[in-house]
C-alpha positions as CSV (number, residue, x, y, z in Angstrom):
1,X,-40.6,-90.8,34.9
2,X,-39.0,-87.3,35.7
3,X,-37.2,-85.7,33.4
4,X,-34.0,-85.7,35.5
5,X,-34.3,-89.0,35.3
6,X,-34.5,-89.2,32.0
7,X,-31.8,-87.1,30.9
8,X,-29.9,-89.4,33.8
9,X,-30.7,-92.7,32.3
10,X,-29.6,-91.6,28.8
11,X,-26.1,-90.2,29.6
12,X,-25.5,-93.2,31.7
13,X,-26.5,-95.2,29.1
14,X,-23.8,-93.4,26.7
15,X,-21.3,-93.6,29.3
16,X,-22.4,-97.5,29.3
17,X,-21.6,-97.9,26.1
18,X,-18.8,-95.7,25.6
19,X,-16.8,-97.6,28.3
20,X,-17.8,-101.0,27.3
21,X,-16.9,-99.6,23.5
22,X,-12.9,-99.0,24.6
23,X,-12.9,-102.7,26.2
24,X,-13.4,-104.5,23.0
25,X,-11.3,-101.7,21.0
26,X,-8.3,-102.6,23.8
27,X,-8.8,-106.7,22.6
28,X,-9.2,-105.8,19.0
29,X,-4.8,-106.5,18.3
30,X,-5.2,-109.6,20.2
31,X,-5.0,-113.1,18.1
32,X,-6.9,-115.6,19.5
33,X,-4.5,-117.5,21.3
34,X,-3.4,-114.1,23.2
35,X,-6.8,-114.3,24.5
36,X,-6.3,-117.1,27.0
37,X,-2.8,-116.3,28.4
38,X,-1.6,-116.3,31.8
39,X,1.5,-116.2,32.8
40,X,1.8,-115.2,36.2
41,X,-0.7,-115.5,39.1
42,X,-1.0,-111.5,39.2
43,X,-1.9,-111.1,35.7
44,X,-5.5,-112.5,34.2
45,X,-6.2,-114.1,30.5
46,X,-8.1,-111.4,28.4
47,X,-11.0,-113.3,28.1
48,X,-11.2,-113.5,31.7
49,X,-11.0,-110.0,31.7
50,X,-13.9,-109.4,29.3
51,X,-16.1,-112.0,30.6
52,X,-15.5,-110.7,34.0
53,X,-16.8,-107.3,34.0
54,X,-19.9,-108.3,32.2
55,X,-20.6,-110.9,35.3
56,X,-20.4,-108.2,37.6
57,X,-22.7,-106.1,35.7
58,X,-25.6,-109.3,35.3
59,X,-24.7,-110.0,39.4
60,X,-25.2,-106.5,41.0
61,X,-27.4,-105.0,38.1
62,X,-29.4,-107.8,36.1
63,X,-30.0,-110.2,38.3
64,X,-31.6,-108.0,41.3
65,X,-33.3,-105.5,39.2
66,X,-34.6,-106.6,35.4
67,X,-37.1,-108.6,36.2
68,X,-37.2,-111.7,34.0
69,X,-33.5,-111.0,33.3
70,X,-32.3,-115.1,32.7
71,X,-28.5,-115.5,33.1
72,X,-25.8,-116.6,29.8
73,X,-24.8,-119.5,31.7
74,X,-25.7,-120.8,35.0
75,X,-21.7,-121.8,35.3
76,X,-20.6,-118.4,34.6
77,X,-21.1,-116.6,37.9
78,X,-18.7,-119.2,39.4
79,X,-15.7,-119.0,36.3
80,X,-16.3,-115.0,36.4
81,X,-16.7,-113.8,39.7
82,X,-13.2,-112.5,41.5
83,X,-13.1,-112.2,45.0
84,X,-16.5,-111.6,46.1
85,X,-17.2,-114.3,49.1
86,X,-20.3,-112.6,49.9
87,X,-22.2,-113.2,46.4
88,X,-22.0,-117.7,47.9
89,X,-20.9,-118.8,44.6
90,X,-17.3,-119.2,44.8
91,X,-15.0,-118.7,42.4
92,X,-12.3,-120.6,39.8
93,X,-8.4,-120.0,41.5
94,X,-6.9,-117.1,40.2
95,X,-4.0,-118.9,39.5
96,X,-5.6,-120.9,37.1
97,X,-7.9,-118.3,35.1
98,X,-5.1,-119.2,31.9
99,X,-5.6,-123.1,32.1
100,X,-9.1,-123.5,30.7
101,X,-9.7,-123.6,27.2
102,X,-13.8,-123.0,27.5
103,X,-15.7,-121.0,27.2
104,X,-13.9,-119.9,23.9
105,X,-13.6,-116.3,23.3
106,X,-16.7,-116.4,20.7
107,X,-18.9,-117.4,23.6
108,X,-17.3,-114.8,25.9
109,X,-18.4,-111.9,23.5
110,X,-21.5,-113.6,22.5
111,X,-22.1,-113.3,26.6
112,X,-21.0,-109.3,26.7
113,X,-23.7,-109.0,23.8
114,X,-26.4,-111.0,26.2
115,X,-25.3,-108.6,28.9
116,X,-24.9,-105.6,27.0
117,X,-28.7,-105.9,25.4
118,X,-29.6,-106.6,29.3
119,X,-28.6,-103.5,30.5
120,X,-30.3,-101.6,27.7
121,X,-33.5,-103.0,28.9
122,X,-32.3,-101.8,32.4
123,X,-31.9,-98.6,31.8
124,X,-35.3,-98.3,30.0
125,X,-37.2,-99.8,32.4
126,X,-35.9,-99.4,35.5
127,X,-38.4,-98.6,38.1
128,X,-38.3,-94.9,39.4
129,X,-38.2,-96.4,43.3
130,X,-35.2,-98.7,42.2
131,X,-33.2,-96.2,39.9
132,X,-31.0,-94.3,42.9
133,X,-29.4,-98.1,43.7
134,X,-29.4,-99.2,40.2
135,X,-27.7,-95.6,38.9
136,X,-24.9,-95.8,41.8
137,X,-24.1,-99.8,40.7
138,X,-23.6,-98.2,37.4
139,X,-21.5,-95.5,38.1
140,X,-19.1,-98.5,40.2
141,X,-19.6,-100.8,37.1
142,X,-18.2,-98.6,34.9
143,X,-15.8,-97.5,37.2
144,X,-14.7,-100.8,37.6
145,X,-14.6,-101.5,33.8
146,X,-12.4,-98.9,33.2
147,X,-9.8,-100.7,36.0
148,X,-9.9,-103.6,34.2
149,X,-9.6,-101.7,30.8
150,X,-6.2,-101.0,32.5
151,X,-5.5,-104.4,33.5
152,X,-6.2,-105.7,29.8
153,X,-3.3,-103.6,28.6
154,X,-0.8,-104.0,31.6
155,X,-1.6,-108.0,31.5
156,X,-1.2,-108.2,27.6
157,X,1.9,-106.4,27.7
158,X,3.4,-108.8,30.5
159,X,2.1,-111.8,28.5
160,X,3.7,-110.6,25.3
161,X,7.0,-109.8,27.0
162,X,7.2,-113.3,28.6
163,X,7.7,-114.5,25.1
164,X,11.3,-115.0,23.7
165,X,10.1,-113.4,20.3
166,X,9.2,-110.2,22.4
167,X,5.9,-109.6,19.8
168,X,4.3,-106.2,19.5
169,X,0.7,-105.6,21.2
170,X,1.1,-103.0,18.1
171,X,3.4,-102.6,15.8
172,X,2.1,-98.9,14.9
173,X,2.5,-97.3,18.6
174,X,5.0,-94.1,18.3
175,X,8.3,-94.1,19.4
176,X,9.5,-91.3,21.9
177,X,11.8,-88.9,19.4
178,X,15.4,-88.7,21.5
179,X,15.7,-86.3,24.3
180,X,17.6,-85.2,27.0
181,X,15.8,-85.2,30.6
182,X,16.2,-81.9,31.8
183,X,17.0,-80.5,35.4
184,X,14.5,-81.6,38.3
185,X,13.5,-78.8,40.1
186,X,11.9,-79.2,43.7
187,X,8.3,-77.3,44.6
188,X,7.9,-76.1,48.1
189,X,4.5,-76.8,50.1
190,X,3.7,-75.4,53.2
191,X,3.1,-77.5,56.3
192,X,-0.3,-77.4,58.7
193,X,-4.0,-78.9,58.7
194,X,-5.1,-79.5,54.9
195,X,-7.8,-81.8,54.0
196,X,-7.6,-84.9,52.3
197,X,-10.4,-87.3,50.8
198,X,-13.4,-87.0,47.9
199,X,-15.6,-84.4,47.5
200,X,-19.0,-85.7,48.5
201,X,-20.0,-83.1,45.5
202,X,-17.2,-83.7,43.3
203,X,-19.0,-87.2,41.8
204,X,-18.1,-90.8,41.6
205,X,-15.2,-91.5,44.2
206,X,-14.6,-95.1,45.4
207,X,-15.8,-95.9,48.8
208,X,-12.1,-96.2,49.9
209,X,-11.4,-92.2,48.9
210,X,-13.8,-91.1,52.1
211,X,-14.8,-90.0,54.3
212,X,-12.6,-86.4,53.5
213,X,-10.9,-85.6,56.8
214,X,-8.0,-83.4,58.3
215,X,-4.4,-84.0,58.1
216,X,-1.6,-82.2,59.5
217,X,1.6,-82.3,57.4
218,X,5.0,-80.5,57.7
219,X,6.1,-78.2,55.3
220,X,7.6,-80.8,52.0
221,X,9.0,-80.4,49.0
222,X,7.8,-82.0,46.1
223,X,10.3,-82.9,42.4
224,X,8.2,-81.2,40.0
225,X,8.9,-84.3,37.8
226,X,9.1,-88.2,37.6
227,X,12.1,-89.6,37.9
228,X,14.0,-90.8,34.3
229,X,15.3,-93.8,33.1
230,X,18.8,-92.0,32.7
231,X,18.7,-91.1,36.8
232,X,17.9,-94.7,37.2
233,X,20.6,-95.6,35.7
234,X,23.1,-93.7,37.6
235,X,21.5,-95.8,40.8
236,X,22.3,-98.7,39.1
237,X,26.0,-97.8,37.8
238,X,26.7,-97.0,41.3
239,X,25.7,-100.3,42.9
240,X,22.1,-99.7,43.7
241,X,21.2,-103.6,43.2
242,X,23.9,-104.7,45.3
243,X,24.3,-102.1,48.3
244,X,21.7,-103.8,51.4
245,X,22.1,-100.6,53.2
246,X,19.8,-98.7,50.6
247,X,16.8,-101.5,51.0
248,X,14.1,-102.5,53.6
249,X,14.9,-105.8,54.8
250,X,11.8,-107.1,52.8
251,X,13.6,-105.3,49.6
252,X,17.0,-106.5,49.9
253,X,15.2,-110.2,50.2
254,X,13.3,-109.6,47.0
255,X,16.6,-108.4,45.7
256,X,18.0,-111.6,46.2
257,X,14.9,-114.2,45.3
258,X,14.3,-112.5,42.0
259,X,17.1,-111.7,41.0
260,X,16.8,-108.0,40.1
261,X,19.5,-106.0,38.6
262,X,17.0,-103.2,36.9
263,X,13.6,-102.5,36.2
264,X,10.9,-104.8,35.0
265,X,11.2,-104.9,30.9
266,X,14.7,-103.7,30.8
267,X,17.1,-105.8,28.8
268,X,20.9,-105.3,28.7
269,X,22.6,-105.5,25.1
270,X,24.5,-108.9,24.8
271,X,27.7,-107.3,24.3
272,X,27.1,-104.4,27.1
273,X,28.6,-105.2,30.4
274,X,30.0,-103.4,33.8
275,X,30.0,-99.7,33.7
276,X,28.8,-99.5,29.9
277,X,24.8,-100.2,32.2
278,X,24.9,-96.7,33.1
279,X,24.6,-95.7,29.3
280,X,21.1,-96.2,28.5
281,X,22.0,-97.2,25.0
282,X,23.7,-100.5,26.8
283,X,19.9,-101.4,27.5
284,X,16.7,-101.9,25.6
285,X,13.0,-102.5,26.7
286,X,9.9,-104.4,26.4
287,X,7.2,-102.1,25.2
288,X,4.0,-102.7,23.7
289,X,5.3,-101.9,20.5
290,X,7.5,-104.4,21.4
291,X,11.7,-104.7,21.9
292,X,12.6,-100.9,22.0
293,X,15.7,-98.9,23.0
294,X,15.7,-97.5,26.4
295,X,15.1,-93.8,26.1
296,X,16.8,-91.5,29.0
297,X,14.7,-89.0,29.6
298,X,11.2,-91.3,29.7
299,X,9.9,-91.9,33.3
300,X,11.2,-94.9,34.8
301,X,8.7,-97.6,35.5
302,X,7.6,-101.1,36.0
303,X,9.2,-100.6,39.8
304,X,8.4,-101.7,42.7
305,X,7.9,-100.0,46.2
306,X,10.9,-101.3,47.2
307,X,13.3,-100.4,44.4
308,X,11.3,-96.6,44.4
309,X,12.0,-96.4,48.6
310,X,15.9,-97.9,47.7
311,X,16.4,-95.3,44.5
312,X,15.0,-92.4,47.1
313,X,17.2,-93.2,49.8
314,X,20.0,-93.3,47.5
315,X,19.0,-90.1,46.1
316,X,19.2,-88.4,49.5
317,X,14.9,-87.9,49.8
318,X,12.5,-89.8,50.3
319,X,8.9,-90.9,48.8
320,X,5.9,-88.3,49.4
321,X,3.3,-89.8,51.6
322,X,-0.1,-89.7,49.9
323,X,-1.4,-86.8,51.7
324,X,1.3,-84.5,50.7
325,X,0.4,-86.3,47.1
326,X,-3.3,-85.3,47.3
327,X,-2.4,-81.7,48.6
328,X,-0.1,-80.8,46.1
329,X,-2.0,-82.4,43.0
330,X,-5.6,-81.0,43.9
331,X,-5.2,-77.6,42.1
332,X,-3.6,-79.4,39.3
333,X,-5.9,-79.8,36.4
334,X,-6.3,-83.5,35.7
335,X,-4.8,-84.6,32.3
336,X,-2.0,-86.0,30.9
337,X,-0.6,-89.0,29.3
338,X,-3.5,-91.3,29.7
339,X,-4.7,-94.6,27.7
340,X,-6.9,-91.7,25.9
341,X,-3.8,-90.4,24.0
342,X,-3.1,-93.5,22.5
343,X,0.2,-93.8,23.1
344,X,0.6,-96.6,25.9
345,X,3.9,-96.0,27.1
346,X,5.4,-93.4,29.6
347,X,6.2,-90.0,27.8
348,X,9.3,-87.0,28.9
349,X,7.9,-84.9,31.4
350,X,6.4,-82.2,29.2
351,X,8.5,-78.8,29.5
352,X,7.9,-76.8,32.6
353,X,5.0,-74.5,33.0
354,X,5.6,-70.8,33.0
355,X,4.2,-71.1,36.6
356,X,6.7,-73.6,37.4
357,X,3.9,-76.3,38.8
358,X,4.2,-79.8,38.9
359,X,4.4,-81.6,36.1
360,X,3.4,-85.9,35.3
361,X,1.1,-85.3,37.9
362,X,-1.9,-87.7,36.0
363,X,-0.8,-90.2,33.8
364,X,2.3,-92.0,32.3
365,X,3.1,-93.5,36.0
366,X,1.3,-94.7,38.8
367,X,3.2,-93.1,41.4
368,X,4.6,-94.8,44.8
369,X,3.8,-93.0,48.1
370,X,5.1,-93.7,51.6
371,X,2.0,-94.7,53.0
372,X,0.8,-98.2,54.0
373,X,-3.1,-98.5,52.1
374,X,-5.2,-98.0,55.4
375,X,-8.8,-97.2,56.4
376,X,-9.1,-93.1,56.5
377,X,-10.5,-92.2,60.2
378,X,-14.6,-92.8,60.0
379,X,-14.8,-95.1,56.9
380,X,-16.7,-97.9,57.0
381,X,-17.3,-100.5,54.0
382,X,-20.4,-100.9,52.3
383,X,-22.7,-103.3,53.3
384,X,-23.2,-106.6,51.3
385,X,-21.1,-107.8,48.4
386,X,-19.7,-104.5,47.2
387,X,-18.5,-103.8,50.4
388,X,-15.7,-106.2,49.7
389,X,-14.4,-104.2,46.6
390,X,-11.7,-102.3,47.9
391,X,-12.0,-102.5,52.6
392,X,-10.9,-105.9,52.5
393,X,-7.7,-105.7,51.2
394,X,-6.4,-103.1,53.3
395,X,-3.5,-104.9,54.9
396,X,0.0,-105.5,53.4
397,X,-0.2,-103.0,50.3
398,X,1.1,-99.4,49.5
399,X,-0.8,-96.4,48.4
400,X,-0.3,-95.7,44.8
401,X,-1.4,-92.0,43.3
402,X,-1.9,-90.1,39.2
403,X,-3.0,-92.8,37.0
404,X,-0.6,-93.9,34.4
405,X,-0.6,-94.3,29.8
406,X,-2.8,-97.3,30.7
407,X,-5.4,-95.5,32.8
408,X,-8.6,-93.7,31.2
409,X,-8.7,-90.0,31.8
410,X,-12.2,-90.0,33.0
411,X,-10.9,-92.5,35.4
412,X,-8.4,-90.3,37.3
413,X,-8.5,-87.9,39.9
414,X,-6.6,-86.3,43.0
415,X,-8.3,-88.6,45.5
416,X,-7.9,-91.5,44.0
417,X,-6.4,-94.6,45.9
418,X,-4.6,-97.3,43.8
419,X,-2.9,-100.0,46.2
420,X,-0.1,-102.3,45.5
421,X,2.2,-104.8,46.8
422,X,5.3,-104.2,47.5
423,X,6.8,-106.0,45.7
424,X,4.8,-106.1,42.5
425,X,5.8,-104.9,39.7
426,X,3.8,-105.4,36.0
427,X,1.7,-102.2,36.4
428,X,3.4,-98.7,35.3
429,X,4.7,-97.8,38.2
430,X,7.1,-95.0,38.4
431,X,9.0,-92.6,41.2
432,X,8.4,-89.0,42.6
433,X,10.7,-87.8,45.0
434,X,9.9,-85.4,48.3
435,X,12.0,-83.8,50.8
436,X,11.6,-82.1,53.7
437,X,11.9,-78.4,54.1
């Protein structure tokens, strides 16, 4: 063995069971019962969840590469496996992840532990000729981990909130201290050819993120902040919800069939009604610290494309597309309020930089772009299984950009490509506005 290799093998190895650490640490508030709840067809039971990402690491890791490796369950690879037509197993509806009672959550850890002890072997005795595929399926594993590290907590926190007694994930998570938003300012870029895409020599990037290519963009403006809850509120005292000129056909039609009057989580008081909404003490929100008041100068989130596109339009801008995103963000240092701090909710845009840069660039909010999610010019999926991880779905969704609370640090970077439905909206997802110059 060379002693690159060796020094490889044992930082992945940390960084195998640091990740896999922070999934069980995410479960550890969880009763039982929490465990096997779904309640919508975009959200997944925990226990899914956990059992998941362990069958993706015996599928494209165990089962090809430790030889003698023998599999939890034979049963498994069928109740575990996502999406991945490829692999010839099948796979349980996703609709119906939350309607089995078995296996119980004791045999889904006892299963990570079978994994987990697998992949120690691995990375002992991996072969030299087999270690540059086996290193890269790691370095996706964990990657994709760490997504559904994010899922756990968004998923929980819809769960909980579907639940009249509106329970705490954690009743110890901090409260935002009362603020006032202060003044958005708007951050000139200029136009011409910029390129967009990963770094070949940056490190991991998800096949989706490349190949790095040439864009030509018009000179923008980007707000050097999210948008707050107390903005949002002004488009909804004005009519917002109710004015079909501000919304996309597709919008307005959402409008209508769900019944949206505000954001995802927000609750009006009982006695608050007509123009006392656009107070944000009229309204308080689901958290996962449970019921909380609505705070004015916290990003607003849990929106979808089509309320973001409607609250720009009524603003007088528009949404950045996700090159002018990736321009303006890759000189930006990557940190910010992530699931590392702890906090799990969107925080105040911190105060502005003597420099007068952007600001809730990474972290607290996912944030909407204007562009459809779309092949980049030259990419082609992977071959096999894997290459159905993220080409396949490229139809129907919007780009997504930053990372939000919910997102690992580690996990975030200028190039990377989140993607969304339109009109989905149990994610943090929150609003950056753009203009032209």
């Amino acid at each position: 063995m060379q002693p690159f290799a060796a020094d490889l093998r044992s930082r992945l190895a940390a960084d195998y069971r640091r990740v896999r650490a922070l999934s069980e640490h995410l479960c550890e508030p969880l009763a039982v019962e929490d465990y096997v709840l779904q309640t919508a067809v975009e959200t997944s039971p925990p226990r899914w969840h956990i059992a998941h990402v362990s069958w993706f690491f015996e599928t494209f890791l165990l089962r090809p590469f430790l030889p003698g490796y023998r599999v939890f369950h034979p049963r498994f690879e069928y109740l575990f496996n996502s999406y991945y037509e490829q692999t010839q197993t099948g796979f349980w509806p996703r609709a119906e992840r939350g309607l089995l009672s078995r296996p119980t959550v004791a045999e889904v850890y006892d299963y990570r532990r079978h994994v987990d002890a697998g992949m120690a072997r691995l990375l002992a005795q991996c072969a030299d000729a087999h270690w540059p595929v086996v290193a890269e399926r790691l370095a996706i594993g964990l990657n994709h981990e760490q997504q559904h590290q994010e899922l756990l907590v968004t998923d929980i926190k819809y769960n909980l909130a579907y639940n009249p007694l509106k329970p705490a994930y954690r009743e110890d998570l901090p409260q935002t201290p009362l603020a006032d938003p202060d003044a958005v300012a708007y951050l000139g870029f200029d136009g011409g050819v910029a390129e967009i895409g990963a770094d070949p020599a940056a490190g991991f990037a998800y096949d989706n993120e490349t190949p790095r290519h040439q864009v030509l963009l018009r000179p923008y403006r980007l707000a050097d902040r999210l948008v707050t809850n107390a903005e949002y509120l002004a488009f909804i005292a004005d009519g917002g919800y109710r004015n079909p000129a501000l919304w996309l056909a597709d919008g307005w039609d959402a409008v209508q069939r769900y019944g949206w009057r505000a954001p995802l989580y927000w609750e009006p008081l009982a006695a608050a009604a007509g123009t006392e909404l656009a107070r944000a003490d009229a309204w308080q929100q689901m958290t996962l610290g449970g019921l909380r008041a609505l705070h004015p100068a916290e990003p607003v989130c849990h929106v979808s494309y089509f309320e973001a596109d409607a609250f720009a339009r009524w603003a007088g801008r528009r949404l950045p597309t996700e090159a002018e995103w990736e321009v303006a963000a890759a000189a930006v240092p990557v940190v910010g309020n992530c699931v590392d701090q702890g906090v799990l909710h969107p925080l105040p845009a911190p105060a502005r930089p003597a420099d007068g840069g952007l600001r809730q660039l990474f972290g607290d909010c996912w944030e909407w772009t204007a562009s459809a999610y779309l092949a980049y010019p030259g990419y082609r999926p992977p071959a096999g299984a894997l290459g159905e991880y993220n080409g396949k779905f490229m139809c129907a969704q919007m780009v997504m950009r930053g990372g939000s609370c919910a997102t690992s640090q580690s996990h975030t970077r200028a190039s990377y490509r989140n993607f969304f439905y339109p009109h989905e909206r149990w994610q943090f997802k929150g609003i950056r506005l753009a203009e032209d110059q």
